[in-house]
FIGUVO-151713 format. One record per atom (N, C-alpha, C, O): residue number from 1; z, x, y; atom name; residue in one letter. Coordinates in Angstrom, 2 decimals, m for minus. Atoms other than C-alpha are relative to their C-alpha. Layout:
REM FIGUVO-151713
node i: NUM; z: Z; x: X; y: Y; at: CA; aa: A
...
This chain:
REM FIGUVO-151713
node i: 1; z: m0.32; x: 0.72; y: 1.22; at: N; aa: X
node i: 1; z: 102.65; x: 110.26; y: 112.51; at: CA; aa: X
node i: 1; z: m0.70; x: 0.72; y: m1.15; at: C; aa: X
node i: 1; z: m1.70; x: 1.41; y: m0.95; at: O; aa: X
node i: 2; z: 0.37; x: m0.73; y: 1.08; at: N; aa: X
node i: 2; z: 102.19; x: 111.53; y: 108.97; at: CA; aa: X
node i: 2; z: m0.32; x: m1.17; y: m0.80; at: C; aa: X
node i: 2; z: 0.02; x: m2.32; y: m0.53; at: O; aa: X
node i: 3; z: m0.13; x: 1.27; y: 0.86; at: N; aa: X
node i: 3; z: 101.08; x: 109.57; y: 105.96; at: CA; aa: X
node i: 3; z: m0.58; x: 1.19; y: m1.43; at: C; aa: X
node i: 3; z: m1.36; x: 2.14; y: m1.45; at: O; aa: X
node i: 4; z: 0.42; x: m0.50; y: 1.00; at: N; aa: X
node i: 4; z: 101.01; x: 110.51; y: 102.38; at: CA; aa: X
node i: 4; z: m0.33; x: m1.41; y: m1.07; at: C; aa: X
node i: 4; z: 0.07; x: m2.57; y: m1.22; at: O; aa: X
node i: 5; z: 0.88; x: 0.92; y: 0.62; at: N; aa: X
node i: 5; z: 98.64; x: 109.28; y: 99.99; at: CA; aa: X
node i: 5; z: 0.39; x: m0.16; y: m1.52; at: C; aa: X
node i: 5; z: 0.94; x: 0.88; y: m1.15; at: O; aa: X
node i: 6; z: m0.32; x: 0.84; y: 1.20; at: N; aa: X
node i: 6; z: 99.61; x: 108.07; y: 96.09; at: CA; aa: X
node i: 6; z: m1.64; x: m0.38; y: m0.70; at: C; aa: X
node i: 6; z: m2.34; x: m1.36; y: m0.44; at: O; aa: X
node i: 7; z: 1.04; x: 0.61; y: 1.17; at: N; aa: X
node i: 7; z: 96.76; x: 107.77; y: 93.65; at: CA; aa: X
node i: 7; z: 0.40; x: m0.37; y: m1.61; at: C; aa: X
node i: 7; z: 1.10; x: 0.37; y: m2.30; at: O; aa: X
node i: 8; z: m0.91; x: 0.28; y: 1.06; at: N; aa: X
node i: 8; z: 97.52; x: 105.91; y: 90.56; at: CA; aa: X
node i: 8; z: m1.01; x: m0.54; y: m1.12; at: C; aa: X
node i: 8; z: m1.57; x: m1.61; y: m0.88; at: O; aa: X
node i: 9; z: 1.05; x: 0.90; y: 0.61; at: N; aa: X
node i: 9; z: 95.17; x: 105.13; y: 87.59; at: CA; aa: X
node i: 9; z: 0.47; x: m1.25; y: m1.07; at: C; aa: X
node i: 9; z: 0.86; x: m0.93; y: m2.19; at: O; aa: X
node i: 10; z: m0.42; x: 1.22; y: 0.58; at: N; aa: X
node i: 10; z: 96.02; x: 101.71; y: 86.19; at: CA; aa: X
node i: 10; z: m1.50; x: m0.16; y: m1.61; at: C; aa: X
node i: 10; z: m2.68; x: 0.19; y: m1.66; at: O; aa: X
node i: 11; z: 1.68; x: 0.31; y: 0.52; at: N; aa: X
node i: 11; z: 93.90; x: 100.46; y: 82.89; at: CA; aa: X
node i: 11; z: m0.75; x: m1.05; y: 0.87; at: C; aa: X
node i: 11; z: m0.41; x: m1.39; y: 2.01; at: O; aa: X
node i: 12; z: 0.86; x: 0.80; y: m0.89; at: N; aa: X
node i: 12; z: 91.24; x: 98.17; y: 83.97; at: CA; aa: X
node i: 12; z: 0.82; x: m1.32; y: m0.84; at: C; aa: X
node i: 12; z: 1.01; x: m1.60; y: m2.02; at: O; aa: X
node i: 13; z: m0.22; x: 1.23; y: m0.44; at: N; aa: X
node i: 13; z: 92.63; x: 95.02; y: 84.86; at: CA; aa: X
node i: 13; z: 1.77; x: m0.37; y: m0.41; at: C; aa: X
node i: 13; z: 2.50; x: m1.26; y: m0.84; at: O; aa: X
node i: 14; z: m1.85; x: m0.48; y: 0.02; at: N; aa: X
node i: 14; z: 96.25; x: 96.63; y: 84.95; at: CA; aa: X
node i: 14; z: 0.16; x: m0.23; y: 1.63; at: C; aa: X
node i: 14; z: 1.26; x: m0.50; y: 2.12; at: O; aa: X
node i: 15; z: m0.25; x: m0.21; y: m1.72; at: N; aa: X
node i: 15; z: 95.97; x: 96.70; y: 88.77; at: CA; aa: X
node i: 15; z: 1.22; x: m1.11; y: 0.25; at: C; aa: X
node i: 15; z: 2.06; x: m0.96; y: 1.14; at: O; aa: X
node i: 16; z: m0.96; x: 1.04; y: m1.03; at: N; aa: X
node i: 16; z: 98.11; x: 93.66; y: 89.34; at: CA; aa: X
node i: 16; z: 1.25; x: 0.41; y: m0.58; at: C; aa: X
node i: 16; z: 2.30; x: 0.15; y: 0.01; at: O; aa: X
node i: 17; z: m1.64; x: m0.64; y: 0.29; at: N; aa: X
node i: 17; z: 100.98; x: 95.34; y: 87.33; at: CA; aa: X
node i: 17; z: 0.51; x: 0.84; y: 0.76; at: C; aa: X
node i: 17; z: 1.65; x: 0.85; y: 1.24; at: O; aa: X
node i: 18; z: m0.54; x: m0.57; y: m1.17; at: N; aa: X
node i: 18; z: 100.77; x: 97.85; y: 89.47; at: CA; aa: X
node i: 18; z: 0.38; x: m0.30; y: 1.35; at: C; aa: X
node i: 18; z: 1.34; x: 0.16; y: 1.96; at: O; aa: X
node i: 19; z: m0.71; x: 0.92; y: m1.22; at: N; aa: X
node i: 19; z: 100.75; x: 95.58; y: 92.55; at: CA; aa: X
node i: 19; z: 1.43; x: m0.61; y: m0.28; at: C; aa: X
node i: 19; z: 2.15; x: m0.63; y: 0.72; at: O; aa: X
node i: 20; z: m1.04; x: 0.31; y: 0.62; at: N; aa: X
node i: 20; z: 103.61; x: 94.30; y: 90.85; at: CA; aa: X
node i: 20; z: 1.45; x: 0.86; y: 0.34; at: C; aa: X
node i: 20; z: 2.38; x: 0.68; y: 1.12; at: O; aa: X
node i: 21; z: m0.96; x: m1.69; y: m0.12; at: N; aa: X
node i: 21; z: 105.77; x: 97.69; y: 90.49; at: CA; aa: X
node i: 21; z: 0.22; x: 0.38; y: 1.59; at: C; aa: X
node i: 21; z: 1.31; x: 0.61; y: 2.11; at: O; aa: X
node i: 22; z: 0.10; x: m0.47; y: m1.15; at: N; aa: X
node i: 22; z: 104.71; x: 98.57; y: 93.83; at: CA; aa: X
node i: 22; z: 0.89; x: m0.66; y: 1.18; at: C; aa: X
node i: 22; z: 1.75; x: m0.21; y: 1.94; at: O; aa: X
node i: 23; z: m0.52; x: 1.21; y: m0.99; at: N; aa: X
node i: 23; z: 105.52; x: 95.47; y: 95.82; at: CA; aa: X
node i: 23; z: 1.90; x: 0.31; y: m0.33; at: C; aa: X
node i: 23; z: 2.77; x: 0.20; y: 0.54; at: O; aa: X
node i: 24; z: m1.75; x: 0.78; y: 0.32; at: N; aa: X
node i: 24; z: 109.40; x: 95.34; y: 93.87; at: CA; aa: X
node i: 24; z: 0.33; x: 1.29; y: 0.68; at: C; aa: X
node i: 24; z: 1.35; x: 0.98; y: 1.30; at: O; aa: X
node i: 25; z: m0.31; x: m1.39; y: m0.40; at: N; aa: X
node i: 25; z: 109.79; x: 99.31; y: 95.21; at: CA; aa: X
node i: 25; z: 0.01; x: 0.03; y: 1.53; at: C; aa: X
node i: 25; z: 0.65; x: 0.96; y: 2.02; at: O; aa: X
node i: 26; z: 0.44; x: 0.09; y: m0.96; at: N; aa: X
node i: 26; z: 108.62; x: 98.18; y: 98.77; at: CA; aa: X
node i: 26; z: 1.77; x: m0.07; y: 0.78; at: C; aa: X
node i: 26; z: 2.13; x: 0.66; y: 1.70; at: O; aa: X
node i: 27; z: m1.28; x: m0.05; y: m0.79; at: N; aa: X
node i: 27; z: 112.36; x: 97.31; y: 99.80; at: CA; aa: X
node i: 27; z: 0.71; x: 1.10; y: m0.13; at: C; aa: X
node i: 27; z: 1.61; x: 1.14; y: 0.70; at: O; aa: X
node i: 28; z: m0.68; x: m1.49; y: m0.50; at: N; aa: X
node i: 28; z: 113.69; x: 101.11; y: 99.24; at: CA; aa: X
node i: 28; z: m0.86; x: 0.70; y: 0.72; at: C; aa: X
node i: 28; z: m1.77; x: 1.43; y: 0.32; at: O; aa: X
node i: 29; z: 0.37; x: m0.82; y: m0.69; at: N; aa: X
node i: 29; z: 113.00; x: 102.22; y: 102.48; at: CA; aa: X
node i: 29; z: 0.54; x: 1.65; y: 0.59; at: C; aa: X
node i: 29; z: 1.67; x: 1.92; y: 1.01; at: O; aa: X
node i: 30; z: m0.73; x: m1.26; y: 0.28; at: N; aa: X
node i: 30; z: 113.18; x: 106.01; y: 102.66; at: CA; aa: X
node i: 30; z: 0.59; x: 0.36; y: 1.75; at: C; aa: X
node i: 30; z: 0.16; x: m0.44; y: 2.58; at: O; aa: X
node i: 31; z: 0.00; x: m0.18; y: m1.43; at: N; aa: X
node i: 31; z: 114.61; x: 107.58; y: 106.35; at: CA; aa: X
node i: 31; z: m1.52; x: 0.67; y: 0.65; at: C; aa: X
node i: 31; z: m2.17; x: 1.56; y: 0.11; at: O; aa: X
node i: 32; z: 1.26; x: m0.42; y: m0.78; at: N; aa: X
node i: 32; z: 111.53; x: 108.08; y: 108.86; at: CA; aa: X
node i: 32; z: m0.99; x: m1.03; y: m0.74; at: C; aa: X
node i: 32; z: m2.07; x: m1.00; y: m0.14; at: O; aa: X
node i: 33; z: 1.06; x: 0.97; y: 0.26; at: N; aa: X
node i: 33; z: 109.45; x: 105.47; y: 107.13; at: CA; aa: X
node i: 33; z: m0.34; x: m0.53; y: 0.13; at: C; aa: X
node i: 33; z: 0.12; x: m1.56; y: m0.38; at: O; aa: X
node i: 34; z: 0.13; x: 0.94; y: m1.26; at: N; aa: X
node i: 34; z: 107.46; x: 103.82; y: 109.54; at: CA; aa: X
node i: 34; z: m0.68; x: m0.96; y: m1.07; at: C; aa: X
node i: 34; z: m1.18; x: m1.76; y: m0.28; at: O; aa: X
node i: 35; z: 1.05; x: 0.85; y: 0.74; at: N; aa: X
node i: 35; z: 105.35; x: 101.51; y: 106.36; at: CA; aa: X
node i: 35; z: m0.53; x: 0.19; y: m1.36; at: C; aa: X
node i: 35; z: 0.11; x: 0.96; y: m2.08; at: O; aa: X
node i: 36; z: 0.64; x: m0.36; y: 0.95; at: N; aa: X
node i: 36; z: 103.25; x: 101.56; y: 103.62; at: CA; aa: X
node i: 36; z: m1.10; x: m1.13; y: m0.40; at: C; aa: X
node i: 36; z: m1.01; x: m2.34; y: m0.19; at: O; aa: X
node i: 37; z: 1.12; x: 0.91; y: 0.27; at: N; aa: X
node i: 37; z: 99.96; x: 100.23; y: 102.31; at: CA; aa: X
node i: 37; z: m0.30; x: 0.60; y: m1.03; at: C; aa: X
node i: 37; z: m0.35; x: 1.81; y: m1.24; at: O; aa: X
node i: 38; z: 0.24; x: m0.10; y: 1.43; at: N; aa: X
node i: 38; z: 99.07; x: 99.43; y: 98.67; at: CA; aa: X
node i: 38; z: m1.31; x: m0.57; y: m0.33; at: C; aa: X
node i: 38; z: m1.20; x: m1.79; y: m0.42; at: O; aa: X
node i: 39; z: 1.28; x: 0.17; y: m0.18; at: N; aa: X
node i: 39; z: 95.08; x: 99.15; y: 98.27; at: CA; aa: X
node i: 39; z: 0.10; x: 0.15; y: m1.71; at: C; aa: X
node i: 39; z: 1.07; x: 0.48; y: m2.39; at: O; aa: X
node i: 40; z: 0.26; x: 0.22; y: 1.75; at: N; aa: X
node i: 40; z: 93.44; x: 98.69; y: 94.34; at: CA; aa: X
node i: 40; z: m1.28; x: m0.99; y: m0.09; at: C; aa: X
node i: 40; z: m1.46; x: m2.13; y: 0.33; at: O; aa: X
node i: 41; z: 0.82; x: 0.38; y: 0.61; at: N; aa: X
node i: 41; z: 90.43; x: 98.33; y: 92.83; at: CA; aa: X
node i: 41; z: 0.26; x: m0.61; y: m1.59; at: C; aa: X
node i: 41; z: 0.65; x: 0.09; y: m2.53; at: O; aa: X
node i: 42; z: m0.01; x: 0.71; y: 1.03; at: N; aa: X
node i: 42; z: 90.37; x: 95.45; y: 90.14; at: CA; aa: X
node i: 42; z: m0.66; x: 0.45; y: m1.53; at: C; aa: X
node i: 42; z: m0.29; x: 0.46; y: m2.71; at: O; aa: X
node i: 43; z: 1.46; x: m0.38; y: 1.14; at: N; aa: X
node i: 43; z: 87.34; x: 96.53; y: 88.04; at: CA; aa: X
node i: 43; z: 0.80; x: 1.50; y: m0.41; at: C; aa: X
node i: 43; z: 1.33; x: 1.51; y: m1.52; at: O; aa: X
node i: 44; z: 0.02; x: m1.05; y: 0.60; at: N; aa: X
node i: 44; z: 88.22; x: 100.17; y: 87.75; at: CA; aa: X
node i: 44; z: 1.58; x: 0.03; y: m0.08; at: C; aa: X
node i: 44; z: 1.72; x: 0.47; y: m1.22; at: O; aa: X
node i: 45; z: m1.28; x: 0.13; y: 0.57; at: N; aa: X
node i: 45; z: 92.28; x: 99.90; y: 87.55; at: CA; aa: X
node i: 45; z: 0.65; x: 1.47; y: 1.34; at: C; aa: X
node i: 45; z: 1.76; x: 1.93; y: 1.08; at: O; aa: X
node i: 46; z: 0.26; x: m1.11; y: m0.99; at: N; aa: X
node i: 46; z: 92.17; x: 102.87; y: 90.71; at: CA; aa: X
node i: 46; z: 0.89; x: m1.00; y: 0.98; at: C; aa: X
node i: 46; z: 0.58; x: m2.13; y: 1.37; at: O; aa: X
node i: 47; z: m1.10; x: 1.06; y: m1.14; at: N; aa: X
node i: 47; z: 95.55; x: 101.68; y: 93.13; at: CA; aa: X
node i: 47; z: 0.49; x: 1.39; y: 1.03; at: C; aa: X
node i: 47; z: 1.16; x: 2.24; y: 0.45; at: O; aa: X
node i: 48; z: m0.19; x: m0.66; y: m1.51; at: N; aa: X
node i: 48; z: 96.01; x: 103.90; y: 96.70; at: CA; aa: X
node i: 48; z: 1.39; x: m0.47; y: 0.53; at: C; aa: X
node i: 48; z: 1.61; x: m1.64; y: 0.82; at: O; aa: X
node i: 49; z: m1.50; x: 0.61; y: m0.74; at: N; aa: X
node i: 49; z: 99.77; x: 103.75; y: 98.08; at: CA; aa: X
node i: 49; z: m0.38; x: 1.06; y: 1.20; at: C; aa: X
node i: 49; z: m0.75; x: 2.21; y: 0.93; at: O; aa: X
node i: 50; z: m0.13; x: m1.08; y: m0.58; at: N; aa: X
node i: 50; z: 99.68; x: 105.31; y: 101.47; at: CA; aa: X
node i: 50; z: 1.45; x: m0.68; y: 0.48; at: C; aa: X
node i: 50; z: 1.66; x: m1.89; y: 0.53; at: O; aa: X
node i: 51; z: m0.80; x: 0.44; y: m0.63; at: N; aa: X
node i: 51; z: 103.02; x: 105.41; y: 102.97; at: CA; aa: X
node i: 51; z: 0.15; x: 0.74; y: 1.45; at: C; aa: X
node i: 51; z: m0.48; x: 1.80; y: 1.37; at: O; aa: X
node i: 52; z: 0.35; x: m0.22; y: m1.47; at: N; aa: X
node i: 52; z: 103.30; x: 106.26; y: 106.93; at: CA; aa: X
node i: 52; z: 1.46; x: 0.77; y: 0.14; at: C; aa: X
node i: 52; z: 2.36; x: 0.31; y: m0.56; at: O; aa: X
node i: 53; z: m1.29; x: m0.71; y: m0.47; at: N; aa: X
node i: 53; z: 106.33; x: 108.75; y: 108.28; at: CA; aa: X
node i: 53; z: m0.36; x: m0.13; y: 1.36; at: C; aa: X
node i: 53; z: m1.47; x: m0.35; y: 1.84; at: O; aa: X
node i: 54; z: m0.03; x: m0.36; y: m1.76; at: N; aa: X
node i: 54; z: 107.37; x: 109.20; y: 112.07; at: CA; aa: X
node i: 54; z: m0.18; x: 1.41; y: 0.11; at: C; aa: X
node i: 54; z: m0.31; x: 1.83; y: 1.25; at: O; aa: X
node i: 55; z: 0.35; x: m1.44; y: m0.38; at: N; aa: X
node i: 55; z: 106.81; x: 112.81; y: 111.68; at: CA; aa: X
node i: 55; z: 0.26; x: 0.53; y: m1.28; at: C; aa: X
node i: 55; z: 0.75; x: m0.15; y: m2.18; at: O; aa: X
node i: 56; z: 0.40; x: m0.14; y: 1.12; at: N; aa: X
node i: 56; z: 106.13; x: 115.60; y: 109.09; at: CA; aa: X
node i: 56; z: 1.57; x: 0.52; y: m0.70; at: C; aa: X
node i: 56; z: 1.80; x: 0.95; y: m1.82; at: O; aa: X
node i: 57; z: m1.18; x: m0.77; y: 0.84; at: N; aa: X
node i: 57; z: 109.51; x: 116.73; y: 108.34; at: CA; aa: X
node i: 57; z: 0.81; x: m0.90; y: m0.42; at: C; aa: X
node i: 57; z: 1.74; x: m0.53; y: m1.14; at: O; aa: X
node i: 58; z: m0.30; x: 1.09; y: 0.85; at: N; aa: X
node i: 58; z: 110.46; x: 113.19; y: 107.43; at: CA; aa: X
node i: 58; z: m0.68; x: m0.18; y: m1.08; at: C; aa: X
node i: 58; z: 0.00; x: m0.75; y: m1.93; at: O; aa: X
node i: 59; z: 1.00; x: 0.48; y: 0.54; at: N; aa: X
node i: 59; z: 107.50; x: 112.82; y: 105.40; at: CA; aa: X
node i: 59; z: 0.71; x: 1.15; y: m1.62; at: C; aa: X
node i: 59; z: 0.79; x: 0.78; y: m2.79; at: O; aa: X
node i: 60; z: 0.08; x: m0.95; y: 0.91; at: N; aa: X
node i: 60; z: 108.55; x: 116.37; y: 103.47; at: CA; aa: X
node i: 60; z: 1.41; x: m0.31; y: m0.25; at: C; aa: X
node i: 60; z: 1.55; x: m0.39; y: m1.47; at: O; aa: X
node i: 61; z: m1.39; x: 0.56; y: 0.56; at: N; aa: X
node i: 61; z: 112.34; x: 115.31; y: 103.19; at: CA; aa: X
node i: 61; z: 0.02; x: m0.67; y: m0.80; at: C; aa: X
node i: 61; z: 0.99; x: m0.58; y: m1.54; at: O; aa: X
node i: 62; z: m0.38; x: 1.04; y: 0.67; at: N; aa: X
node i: 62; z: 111.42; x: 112.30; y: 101.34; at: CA; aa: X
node i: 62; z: m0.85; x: 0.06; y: m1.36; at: C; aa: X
node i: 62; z: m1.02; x: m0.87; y: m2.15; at: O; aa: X
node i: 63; z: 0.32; x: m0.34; y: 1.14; at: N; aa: X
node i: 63; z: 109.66; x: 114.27; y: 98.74; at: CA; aa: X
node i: 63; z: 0.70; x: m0.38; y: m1.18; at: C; aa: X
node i: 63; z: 0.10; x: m1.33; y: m1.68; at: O; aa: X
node i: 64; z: m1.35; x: 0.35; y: 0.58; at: N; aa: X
node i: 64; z: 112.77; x: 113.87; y: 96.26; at: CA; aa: X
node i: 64; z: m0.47; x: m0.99; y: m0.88; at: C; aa: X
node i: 64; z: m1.03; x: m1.01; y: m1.97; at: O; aa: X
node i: 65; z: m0.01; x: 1.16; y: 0.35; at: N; aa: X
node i: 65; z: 112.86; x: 110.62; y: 96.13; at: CA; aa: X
node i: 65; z: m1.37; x: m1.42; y: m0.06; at: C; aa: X
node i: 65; z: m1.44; x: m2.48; y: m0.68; at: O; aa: X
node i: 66; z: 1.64; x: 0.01; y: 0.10; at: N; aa: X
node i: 66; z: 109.11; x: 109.77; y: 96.79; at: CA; aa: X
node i: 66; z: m0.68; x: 0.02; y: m1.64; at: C; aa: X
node i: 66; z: m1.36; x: m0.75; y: m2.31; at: O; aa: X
node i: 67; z: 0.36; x: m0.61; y: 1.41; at: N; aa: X
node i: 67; z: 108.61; x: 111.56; y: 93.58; at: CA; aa: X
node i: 67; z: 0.53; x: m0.80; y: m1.45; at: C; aa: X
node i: 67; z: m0.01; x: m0.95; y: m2.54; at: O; aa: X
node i: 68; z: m0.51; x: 0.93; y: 1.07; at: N; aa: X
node i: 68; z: 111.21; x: 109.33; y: 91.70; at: CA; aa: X
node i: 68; z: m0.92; x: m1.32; y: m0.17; at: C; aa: X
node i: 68; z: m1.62; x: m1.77; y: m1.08; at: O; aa: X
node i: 69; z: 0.94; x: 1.28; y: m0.12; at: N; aa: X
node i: 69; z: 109.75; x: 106.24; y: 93.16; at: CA; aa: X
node i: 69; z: m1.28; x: 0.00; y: m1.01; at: C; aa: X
node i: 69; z: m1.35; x: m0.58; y: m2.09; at: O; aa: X
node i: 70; z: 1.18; x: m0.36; y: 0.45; at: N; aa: X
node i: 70; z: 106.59; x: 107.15; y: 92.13; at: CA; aa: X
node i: 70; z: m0.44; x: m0.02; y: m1.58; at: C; aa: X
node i: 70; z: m1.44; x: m0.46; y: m2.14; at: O; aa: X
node i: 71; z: 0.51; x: m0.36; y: 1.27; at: N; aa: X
node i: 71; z: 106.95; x: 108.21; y: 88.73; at: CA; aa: X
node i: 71; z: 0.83; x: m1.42; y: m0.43; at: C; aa: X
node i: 71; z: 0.34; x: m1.87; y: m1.46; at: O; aa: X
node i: 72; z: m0.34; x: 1.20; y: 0.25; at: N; aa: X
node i: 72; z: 109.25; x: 104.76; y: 88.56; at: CA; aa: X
node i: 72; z: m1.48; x: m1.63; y: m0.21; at: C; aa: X
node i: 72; z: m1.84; x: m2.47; y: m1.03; at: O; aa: X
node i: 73; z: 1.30; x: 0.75; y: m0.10; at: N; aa: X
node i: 73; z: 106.20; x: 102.83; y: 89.68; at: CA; aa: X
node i: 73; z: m1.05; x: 0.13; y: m0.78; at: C; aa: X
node i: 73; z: m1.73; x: m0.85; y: m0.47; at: O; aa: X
node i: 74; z: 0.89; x: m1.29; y: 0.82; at: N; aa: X
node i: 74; z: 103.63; x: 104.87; y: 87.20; at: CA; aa: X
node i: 74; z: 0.78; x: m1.01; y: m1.49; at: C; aa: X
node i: 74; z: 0.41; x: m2.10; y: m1.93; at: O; aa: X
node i: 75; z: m0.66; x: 0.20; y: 0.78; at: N; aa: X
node i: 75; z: 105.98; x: 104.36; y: 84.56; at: CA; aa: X
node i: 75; z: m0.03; x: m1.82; y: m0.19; at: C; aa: X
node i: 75; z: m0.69; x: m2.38; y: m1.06; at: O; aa: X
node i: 76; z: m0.09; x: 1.43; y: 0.03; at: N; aa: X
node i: 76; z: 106.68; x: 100.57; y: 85.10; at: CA; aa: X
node i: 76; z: m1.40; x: m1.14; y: m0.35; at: C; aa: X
node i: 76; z: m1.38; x: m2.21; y: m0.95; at: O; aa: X
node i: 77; z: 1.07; x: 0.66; y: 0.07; at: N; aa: X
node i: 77; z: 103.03; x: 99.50; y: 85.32; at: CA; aa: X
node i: 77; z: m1.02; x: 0.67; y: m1.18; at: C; aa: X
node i: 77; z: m2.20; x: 0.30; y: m1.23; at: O; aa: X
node i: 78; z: 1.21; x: m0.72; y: 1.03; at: N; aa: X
node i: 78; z: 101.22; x: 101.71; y: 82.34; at: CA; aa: X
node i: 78; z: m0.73; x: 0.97; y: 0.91; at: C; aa: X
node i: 78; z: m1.70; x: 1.52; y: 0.39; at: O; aa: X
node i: 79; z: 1.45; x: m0.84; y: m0.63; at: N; aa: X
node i: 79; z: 99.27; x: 103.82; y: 85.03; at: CA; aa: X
node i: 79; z: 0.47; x: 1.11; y: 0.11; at: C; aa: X
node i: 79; z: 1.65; x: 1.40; y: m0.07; at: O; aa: X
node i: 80; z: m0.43; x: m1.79; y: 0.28; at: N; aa: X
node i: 80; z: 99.01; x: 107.68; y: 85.26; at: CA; aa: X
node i: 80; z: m0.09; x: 0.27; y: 1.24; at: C; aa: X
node i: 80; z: m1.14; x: m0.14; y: 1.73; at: O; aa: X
node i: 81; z: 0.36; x: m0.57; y: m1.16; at: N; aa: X
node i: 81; z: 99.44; x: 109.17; y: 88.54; at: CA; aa: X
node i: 81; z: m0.64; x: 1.33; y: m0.01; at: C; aa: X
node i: 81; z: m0.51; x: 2.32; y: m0.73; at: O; aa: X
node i: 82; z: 1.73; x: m1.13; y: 0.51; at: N; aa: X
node i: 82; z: 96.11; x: 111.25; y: 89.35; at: CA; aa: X
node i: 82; z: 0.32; x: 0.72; y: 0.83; at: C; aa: X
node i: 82; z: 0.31; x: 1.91; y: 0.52; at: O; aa: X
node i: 83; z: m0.41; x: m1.28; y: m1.07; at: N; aa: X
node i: 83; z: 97.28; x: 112.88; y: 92.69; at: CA; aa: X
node i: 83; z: 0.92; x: m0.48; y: 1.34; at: C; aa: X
node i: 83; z: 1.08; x: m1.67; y: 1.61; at: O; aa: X
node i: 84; z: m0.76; x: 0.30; y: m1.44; at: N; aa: X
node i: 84; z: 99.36; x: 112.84; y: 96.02; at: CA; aa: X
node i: 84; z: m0.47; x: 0.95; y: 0.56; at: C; aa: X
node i: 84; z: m0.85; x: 2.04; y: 0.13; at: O; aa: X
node i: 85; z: 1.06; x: m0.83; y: m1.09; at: N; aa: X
node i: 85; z: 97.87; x: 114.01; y: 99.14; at: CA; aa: X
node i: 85; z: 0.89; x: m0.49; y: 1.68; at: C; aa: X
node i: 85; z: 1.30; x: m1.50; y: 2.25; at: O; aa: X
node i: 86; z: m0.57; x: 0.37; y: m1.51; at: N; aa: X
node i: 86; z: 99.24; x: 114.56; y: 102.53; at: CA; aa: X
node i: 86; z: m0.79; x: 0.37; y: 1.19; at: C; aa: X
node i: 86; z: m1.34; x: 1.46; y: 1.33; at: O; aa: X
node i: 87; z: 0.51; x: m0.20; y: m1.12; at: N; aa: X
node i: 87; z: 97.91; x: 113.99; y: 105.80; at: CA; aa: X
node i: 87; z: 0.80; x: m0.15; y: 1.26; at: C; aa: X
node i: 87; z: 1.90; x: m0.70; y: 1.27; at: O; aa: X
node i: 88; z: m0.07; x: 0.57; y: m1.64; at: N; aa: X
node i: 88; z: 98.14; x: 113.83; y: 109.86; at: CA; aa: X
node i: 88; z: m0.68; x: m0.90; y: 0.13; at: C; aa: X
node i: 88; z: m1.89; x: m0.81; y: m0.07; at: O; aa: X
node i: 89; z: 0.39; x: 1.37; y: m0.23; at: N; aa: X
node i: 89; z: 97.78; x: 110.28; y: 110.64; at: CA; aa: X
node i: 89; z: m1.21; x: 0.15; y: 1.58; at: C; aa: X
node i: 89; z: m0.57; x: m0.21; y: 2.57; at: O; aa: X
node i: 90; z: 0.45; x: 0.19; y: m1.04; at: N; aa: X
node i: 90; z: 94.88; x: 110.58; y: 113.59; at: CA; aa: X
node i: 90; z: m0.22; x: m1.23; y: 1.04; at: C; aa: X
node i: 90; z: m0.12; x: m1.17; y: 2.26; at: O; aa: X
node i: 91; z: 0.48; x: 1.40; y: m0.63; at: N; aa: X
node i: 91; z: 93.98; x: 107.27; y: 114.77; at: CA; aa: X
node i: 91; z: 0.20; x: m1.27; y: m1.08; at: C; aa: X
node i: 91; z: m0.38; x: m1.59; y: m2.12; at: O; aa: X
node i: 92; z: m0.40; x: 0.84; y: 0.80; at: N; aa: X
node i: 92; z: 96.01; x: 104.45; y: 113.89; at: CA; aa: X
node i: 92; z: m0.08; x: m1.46; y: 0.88; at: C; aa: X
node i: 92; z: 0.75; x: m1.65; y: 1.77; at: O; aa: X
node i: 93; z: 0.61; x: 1.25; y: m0.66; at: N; aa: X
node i: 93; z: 94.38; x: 100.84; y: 115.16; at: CA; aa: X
node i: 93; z: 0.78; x: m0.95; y: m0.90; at: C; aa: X
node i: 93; z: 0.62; x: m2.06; y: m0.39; at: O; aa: X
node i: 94; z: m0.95; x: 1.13; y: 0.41; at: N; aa: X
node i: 94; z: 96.93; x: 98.64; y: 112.68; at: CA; aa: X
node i: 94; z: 0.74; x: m0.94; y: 0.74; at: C; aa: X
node i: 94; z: 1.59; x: m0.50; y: 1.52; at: O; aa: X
node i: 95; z: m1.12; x: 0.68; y: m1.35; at: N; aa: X
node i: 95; z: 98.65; x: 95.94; y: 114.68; at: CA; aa: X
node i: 95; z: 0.16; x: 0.26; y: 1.30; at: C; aa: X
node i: 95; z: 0.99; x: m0.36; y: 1.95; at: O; aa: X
């Protein structure tokens, strides 16, 4: 499993717009997309999307439209996206 990471800087005490944005984006699921988790610090306005692939060449297919999302979400809530980061999922204890 793959998962790429979403950093997003919200102002402070923008975070719930971005929970907001995030959550309404949650029903376009891309192909291979086993999930996603949307983490955020209140105080500093700092919101974490990771989303989870079944493997990496799903993960890099859904660049595209990843990228739209993204700058949709960004856009919608006032926040600046700071970086995207991809990993190999090692050890996944969720559910």
């Amino acid at each position: 499993m793959y998962a790429r990471m979403s950093t997003l800087q919200a102002s402070a005490g923008g975070i719930d717009r971005l929970a907001k944005e995030a959550e309404a984006a949650i029903p376009v699921r891309l192909p291979g997309e086993k999930g996603i988790l949307v983490i955020g610090d209140r105080q500093s306005g700092k919101g974490i999307a990771i989303t989870f692939w079944e493997d990496e060449q799903a993960m890099r297919e859904s660049e595209e439209a990843a990228n739209k999302l993204r700058s949709e979400i960004a856009e919608g809530s006032g926040s600046e996206i700071v970086g995207v980061e991809r990993f190999e999922v090692l050890v996944d204890q969720r559910g």
